[in-house]
N, CA, C and O atoms as a Tinker XYZ file with bonds, in Angstrom:
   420  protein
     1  N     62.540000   29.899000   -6.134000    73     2
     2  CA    62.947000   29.505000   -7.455000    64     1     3
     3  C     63.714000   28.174000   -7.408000    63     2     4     5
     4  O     63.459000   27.286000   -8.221000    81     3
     5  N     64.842000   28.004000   -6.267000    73     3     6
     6  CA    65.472000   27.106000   -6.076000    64     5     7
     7  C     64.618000   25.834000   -6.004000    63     6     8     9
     8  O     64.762000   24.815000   -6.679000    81     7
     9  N     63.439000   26.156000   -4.790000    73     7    10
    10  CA    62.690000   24.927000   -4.730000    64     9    11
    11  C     62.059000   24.437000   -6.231000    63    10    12    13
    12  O     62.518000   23.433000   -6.776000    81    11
    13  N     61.176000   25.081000   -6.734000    73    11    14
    14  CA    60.694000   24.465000   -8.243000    64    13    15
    15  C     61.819000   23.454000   -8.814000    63    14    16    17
    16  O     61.721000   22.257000   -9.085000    81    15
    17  N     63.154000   24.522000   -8.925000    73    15    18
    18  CA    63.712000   23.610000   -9.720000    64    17    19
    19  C     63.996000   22.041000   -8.917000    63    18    20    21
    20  O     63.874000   20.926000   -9.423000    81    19
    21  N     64.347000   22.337000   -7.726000    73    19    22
    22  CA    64.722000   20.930000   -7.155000    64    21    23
    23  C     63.498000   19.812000   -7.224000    63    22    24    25
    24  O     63.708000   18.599000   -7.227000    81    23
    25  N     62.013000   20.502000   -7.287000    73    23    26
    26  CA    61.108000   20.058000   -7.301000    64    25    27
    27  C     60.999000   19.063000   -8.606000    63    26    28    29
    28  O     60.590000   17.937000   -8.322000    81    27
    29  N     61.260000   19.268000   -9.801000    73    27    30
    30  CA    61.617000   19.467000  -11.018000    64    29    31
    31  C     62.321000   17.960000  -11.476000    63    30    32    33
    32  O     61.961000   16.904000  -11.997000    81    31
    33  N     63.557000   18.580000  -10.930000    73    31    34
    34  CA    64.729000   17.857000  -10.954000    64    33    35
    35  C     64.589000   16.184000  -10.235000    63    34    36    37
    36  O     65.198000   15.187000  -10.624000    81    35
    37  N     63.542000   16.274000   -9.029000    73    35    38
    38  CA    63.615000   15.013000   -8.519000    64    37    39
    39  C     62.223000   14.348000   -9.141000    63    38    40    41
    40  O     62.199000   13.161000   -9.466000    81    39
    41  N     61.141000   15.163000   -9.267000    73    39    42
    42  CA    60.161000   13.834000   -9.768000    64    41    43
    43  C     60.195000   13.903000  -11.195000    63    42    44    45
    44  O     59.073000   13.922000  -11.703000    81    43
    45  N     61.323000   13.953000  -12.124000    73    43    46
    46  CA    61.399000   13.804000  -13.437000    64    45    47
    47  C     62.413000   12.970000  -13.822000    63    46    48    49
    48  O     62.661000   12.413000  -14.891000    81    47
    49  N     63.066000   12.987000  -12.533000    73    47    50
    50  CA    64.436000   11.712000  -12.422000    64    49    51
    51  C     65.295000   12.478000  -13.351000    63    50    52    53
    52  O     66.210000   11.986000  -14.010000    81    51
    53  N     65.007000   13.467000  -13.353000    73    51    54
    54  CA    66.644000   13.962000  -14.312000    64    53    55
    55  C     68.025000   14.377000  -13.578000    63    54    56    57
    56  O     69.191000   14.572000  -13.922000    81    55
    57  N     67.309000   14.408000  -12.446000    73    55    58
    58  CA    68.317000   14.792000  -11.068000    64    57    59
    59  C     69.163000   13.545000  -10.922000    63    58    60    61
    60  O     70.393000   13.549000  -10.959000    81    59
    61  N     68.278000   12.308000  -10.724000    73    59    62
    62  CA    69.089000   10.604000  -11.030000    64    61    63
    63  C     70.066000   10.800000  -12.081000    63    62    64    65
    64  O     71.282000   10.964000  -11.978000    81    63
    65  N     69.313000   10.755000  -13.137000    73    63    66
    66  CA    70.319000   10.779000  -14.001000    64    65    67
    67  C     71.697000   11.816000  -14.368000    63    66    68    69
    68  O     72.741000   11.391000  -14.862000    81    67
    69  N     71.462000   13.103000  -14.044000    73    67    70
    70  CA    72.410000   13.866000  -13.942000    64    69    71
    71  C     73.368000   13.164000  -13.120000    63    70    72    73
    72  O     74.421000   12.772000  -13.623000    81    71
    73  N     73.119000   12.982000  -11.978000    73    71    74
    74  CA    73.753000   12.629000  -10.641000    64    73    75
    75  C     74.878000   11.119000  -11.280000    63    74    76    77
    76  O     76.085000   10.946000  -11.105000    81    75
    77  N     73.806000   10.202000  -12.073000    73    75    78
    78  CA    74.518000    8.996000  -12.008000    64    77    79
    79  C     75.839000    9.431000  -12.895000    63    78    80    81
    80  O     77.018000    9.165000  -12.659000    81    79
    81  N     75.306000   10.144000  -13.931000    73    79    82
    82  CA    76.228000   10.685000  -15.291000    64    81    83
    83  C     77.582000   11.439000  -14.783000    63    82    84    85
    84  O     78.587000   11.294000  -15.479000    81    83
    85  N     77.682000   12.466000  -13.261000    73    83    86
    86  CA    78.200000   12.713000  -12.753000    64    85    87
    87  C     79.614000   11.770000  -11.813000    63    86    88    89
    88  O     80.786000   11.979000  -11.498000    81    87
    89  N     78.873000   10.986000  -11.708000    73    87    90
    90  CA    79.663000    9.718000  -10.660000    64    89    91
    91  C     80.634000    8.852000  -11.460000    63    90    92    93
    92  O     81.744000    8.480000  -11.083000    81    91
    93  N     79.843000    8.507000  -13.010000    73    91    94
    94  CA    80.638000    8.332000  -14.196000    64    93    95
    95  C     81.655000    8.950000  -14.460000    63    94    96    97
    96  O     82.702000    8.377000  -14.759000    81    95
    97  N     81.527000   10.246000  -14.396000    73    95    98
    98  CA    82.903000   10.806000  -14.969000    64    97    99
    99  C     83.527000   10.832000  -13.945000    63    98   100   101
   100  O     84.752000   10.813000  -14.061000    81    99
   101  N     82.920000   10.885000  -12.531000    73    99   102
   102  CA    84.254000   10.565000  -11.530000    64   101   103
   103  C     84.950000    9.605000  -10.700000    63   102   104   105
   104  O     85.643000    9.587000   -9.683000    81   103
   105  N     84.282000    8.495000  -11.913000    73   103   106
   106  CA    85.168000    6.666000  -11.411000    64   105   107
   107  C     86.030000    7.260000  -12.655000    63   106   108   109
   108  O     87.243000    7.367000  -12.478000    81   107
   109  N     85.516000    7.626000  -13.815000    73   107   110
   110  CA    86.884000    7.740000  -14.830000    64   109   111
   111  C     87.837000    8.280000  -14.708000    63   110   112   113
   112  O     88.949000    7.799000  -14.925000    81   111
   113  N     87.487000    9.910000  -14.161000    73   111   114
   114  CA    88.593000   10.723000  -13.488000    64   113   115
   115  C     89.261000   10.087000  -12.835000    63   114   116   117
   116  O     90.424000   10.031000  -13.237000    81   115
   117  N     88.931000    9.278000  -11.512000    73   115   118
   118  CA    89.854000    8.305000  -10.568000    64   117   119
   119  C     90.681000    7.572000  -11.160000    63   118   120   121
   120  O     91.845000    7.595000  -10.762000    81   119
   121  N     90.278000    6.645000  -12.372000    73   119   122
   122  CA    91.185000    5.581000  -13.020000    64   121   123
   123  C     91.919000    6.400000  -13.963000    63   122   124   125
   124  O     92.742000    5.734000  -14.590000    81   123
   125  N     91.881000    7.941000  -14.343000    73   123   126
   126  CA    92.859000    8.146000  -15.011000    64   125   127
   127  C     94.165000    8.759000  -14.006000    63   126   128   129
   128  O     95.283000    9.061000  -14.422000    81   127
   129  N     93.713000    8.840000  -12.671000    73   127   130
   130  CA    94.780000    8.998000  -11.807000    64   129   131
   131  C     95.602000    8.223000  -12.233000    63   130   132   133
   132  O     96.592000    8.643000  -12.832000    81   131
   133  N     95.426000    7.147000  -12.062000    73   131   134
   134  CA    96.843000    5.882000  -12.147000    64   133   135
   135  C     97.037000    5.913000  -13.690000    63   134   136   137
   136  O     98.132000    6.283000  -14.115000    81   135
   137  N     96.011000    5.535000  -14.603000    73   135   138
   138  CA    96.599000    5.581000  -16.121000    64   137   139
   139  C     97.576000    6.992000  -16.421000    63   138   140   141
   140  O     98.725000    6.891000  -16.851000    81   139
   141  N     97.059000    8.027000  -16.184000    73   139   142
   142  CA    98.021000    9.011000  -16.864000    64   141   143
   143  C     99.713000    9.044000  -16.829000    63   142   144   145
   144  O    100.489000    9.473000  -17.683000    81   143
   145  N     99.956000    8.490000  -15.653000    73   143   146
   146  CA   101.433000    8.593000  -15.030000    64   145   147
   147  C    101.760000    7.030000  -15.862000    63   146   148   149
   148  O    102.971000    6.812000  -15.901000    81   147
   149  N    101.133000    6.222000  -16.346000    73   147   150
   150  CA   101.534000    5.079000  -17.134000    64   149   151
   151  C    101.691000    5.403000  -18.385000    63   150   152   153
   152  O    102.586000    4.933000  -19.087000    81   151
   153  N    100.598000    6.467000  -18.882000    73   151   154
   154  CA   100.510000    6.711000  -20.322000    64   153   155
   155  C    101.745000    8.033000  -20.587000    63   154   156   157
   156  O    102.372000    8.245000  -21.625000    81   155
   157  N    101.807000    8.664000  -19.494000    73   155   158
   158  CA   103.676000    9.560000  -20.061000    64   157   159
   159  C    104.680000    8.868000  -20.008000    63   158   160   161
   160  O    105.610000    8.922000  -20.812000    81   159
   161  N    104.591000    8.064000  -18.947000    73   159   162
   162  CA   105.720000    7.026000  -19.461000    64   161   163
   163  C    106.056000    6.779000  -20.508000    63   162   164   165
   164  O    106.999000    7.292000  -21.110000    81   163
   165  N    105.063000    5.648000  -21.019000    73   163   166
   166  CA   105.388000    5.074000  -21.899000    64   165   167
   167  C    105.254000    6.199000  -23.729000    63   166   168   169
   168  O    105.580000    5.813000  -24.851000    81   167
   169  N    104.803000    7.255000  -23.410000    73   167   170
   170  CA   104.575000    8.365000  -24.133000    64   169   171
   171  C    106.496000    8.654000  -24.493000    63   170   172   173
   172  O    107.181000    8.477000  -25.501000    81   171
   173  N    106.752000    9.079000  -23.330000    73   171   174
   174  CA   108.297000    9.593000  -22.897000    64   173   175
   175  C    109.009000    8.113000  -23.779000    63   174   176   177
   176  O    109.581000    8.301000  -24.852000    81   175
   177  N    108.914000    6.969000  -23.306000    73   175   178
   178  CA   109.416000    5.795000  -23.507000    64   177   179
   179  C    109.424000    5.328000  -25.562000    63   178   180   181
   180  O    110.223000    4.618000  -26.173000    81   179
   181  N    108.292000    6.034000  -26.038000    73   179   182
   182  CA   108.316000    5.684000  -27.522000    64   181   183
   183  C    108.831000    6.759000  -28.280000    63   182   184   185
   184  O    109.170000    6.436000  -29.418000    81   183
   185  N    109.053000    8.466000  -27.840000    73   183   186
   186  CA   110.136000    9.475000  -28.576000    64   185   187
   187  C    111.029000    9.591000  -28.196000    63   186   188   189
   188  O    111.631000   10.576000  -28.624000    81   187
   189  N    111.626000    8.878000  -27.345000    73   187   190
   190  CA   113.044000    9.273000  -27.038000    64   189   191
   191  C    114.108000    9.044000  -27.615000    63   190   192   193
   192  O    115.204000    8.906000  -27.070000    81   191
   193  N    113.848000    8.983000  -28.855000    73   191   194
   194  CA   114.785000    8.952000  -30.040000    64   193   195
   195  C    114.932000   10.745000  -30.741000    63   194   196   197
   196  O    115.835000   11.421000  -31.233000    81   195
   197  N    113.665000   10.910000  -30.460000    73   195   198
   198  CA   113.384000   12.508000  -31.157000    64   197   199
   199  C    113.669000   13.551000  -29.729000    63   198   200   201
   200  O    113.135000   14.659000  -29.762000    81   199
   201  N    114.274000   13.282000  -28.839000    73   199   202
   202  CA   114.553000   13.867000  -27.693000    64   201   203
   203  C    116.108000   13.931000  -27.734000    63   202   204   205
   204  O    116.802000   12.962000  -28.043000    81   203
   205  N    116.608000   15.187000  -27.387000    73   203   206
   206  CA   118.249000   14.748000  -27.995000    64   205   207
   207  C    118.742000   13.880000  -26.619000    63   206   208   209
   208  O    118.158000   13.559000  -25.584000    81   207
   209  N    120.206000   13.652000  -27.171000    73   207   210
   210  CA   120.812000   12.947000  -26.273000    64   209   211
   211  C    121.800000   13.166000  -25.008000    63   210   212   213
   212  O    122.530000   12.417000  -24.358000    81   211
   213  N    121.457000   14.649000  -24.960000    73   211   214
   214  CA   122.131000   15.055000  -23.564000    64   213   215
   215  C    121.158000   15.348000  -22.412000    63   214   216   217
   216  O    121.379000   15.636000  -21.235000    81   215
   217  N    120.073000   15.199000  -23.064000    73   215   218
   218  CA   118.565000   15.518000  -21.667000    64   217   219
   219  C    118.419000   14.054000  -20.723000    63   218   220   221
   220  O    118.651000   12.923000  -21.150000    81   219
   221  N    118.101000   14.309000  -19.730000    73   219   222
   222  CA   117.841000   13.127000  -18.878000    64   221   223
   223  C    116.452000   12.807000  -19.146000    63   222   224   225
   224  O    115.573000   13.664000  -19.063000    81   223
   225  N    116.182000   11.381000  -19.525000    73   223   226
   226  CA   115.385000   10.961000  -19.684000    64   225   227
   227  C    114.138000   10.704000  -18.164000    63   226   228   229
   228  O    114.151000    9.845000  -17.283000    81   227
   229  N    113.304000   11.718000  -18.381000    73   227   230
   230  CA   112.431000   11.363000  -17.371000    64   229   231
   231  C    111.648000   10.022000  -17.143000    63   230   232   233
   232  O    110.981000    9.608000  -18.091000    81   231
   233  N    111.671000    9.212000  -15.818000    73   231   234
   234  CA   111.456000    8.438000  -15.704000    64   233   235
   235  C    109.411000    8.496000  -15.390000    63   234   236   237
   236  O    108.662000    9.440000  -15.643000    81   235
   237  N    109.017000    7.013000  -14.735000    73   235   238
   238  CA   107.905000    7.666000  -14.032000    64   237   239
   239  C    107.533000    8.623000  -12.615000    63   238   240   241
   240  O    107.924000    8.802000  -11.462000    81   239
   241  N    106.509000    9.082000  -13.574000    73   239   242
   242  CA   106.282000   10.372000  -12.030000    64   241   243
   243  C    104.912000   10.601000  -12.189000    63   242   244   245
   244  O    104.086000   10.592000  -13.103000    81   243
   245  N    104.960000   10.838000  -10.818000    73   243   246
   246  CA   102.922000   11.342000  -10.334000    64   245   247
   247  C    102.719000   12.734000  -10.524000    63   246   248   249
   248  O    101.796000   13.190000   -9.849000    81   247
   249  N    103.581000   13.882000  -11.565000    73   247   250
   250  CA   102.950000   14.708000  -12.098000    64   249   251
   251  C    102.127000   14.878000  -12.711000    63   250   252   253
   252  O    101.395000   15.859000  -12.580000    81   251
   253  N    101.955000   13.869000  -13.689000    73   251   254
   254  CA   101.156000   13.416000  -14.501000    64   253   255
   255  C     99.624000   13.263000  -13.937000    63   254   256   257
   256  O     98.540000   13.480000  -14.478000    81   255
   257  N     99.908000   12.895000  -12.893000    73   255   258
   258  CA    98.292000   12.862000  -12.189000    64   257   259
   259  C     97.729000   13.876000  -11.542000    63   258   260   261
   260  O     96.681000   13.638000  -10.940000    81   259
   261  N     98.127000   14.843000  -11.521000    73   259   262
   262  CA    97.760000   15.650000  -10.276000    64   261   263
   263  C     96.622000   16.692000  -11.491000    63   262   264   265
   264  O     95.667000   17.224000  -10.924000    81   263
   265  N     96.733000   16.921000  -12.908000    73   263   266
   266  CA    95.254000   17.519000  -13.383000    64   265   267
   267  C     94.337000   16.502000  -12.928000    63   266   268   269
   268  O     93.416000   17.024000  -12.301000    81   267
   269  N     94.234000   15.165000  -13.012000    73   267   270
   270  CA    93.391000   14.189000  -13.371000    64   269   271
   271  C     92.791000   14.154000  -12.038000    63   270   272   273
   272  O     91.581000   13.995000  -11.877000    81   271
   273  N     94.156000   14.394000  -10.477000    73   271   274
   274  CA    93.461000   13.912000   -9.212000    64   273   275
   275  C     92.477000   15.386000   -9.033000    63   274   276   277
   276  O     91.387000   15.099000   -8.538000    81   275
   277  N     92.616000   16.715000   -9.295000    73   275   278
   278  CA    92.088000   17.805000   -8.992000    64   277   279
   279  C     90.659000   17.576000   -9.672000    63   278   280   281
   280  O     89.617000   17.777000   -9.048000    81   279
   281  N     90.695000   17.110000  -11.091000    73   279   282
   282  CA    89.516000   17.066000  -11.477000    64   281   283
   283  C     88.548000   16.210000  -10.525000    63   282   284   285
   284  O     87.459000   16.661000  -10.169000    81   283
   285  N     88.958000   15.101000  -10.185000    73   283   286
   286  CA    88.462000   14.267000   -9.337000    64   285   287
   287  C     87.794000   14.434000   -8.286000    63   286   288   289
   288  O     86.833000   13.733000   -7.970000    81   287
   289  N     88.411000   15.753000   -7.385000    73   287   290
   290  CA    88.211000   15.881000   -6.425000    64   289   291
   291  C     86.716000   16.852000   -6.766000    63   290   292   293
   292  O     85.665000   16.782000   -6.130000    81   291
   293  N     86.938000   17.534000   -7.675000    73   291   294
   294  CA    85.931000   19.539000   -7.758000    64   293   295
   295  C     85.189000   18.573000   -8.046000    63   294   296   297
   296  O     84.320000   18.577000   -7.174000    81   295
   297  N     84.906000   17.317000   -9.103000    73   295   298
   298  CA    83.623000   17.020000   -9.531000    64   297   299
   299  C     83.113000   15.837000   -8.021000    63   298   300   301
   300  O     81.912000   15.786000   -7.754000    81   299
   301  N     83.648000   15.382000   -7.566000    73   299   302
   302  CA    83.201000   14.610000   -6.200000    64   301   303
   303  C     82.271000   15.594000   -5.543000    63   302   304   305
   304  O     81.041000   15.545000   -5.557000    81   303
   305  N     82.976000   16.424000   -5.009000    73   303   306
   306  CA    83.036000   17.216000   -4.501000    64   305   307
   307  C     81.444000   18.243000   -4.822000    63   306   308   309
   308  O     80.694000   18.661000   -3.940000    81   307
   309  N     81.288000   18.434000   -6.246000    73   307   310
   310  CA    79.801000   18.510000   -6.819000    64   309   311
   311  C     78.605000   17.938000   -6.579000    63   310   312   313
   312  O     77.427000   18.265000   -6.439000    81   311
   313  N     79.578000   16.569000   -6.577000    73   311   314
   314  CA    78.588000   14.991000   -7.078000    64   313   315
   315  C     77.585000   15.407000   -5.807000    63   314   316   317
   316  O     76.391000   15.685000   -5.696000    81   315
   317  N     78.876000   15.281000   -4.800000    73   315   318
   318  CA    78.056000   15.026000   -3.700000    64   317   319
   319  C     77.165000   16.047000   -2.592000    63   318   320   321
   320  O     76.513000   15.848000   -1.567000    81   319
   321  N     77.524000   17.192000   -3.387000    73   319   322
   322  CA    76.485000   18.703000   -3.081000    64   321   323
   323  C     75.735000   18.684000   -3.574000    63   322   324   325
   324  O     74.832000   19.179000   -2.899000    81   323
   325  N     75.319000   18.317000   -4.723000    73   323   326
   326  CA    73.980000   18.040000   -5.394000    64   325   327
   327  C     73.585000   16.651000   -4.634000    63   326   328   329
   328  O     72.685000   16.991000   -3.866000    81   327
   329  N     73.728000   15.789000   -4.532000    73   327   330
   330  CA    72.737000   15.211000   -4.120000    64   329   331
   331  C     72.667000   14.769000   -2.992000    63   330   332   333
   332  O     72.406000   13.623000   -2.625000    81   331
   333  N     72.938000   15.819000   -2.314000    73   331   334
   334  CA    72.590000   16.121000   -0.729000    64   333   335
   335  C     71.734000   17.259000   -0.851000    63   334   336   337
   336  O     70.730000   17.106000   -0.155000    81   335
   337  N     71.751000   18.292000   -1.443000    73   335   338
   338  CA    71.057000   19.229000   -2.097000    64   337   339
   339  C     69.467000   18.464000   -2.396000    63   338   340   341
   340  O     68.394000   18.502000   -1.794000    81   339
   341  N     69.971000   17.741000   -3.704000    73   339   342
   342  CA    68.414000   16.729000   -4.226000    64   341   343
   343  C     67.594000   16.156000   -3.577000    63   342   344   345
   344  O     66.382000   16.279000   -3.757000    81   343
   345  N     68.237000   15.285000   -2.534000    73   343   346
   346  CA    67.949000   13.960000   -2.057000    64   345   347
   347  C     67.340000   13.808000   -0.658000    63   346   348   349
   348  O     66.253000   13.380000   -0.270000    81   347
   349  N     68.737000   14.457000    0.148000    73   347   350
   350  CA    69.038000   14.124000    1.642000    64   349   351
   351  C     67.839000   15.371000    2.572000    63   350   352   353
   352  O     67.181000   15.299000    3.610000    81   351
   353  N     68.027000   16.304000    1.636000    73   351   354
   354  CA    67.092000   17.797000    2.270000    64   353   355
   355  C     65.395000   17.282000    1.724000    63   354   356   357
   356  O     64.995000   16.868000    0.635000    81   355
   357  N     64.761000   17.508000    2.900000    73   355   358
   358  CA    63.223000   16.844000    2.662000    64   357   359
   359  C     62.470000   18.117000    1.149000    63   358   360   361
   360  O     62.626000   19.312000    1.401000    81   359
   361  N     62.070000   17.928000    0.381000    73   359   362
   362  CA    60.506000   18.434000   -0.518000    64   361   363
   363  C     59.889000   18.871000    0.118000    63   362   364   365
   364  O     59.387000   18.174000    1.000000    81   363
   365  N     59.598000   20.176000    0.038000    73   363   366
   366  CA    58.121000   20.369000    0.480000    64   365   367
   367  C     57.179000   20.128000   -0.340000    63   366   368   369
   368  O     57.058000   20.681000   -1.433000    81   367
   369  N     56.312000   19.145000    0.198000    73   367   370
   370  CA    54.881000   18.989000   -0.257000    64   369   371
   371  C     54.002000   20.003000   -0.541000    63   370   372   373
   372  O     53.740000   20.973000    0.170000    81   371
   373  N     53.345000   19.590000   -2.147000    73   371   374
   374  CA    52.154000   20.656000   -2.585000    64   373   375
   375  C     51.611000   20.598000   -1.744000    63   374   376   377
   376  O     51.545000   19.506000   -1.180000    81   375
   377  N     50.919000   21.748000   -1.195000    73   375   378
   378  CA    49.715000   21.947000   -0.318000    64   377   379
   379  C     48.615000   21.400000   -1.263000    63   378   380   381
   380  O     48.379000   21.856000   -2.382000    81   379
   381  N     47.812000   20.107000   -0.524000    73   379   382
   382  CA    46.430000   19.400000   -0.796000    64   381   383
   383  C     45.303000   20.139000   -0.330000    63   382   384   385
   384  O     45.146000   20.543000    0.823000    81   383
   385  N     44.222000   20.351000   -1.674000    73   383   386
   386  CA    42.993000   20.688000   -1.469000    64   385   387
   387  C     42.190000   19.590000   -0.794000    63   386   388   389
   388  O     42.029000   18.556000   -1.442000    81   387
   389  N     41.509000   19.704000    0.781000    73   387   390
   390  CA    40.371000   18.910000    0.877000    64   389   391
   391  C     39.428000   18.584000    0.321000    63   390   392   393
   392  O     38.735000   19.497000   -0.127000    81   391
   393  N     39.073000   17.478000    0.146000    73   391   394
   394  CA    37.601000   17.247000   -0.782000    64   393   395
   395  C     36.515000   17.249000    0.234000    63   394   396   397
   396  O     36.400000   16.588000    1.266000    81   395
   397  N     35.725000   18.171000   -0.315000    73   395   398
   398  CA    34.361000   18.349000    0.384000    64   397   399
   399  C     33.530000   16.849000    0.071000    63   398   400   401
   400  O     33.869000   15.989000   -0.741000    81   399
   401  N     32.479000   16.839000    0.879000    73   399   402
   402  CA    31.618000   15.518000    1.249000    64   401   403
   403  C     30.525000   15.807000   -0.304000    63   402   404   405
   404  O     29.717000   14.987000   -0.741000    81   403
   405  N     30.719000   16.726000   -0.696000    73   403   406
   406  CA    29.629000   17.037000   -2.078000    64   405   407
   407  C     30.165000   16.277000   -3.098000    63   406   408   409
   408  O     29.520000   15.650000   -3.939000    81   407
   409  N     31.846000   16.383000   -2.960000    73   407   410
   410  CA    32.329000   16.172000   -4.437000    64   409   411
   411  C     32.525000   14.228000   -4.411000    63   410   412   413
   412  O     32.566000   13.295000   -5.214000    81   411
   413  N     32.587000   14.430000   -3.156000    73   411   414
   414  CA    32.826000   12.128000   -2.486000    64   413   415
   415  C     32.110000   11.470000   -3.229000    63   414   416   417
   416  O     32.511000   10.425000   -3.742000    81   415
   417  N     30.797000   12.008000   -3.443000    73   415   418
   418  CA    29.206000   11.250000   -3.438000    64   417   419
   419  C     28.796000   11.443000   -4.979000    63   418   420
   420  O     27.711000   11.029000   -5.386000    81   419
């Protein structure tokens, strides 16, 4: 069953495209590593008027990143099981009917 589908998947190029669509979301995932811990900052940095005034104002921190780095990793981590799965593992070839010397002529 597995094979069909992989069969499927690679000469219809939807496997490409899954794959590329995949890699997409995990350059974005990567760059929201660093954005997120910029964007609480400055998140933290524009209510801290509505935050009372005996709390310590949290500064920056790489908590902020650590959903963004996990996501990063499970979908890599996918990316690259599928298309080692797709790609790297050989197809087996349809078995070819010989053509008889009747049908040549």
């Amino acid at each position: 069953m597995f094979e069909r589908l992989k069969q499927a998947l690679v000469d219809s190029f939807v496997g490409a495209i899954a794959l590329g669509y995949a890699l997409a979301q995990c350059i974005l995932h990567f760059v929201n590593i660093f954005a997120s811990p910029i964007a609480g900052w400055i998140t933290r940095s524009e209510y801290r008027d509505v935050i009372a005034h005996n709390t310590p104002l949290i500064g920056f921190t790489f908590r902020d990143a650590l959903p963004e780095l996990v996501r990063f990793a499970l979908l890599l981590a996918a990316w690259y099981l599928l298309l080692r799965w797709l790609y790297f593992t050989p197809v087996r070839p349809e078995p070819s009917v010989p053509i008889s010397r009747a049908e040549q002529a």
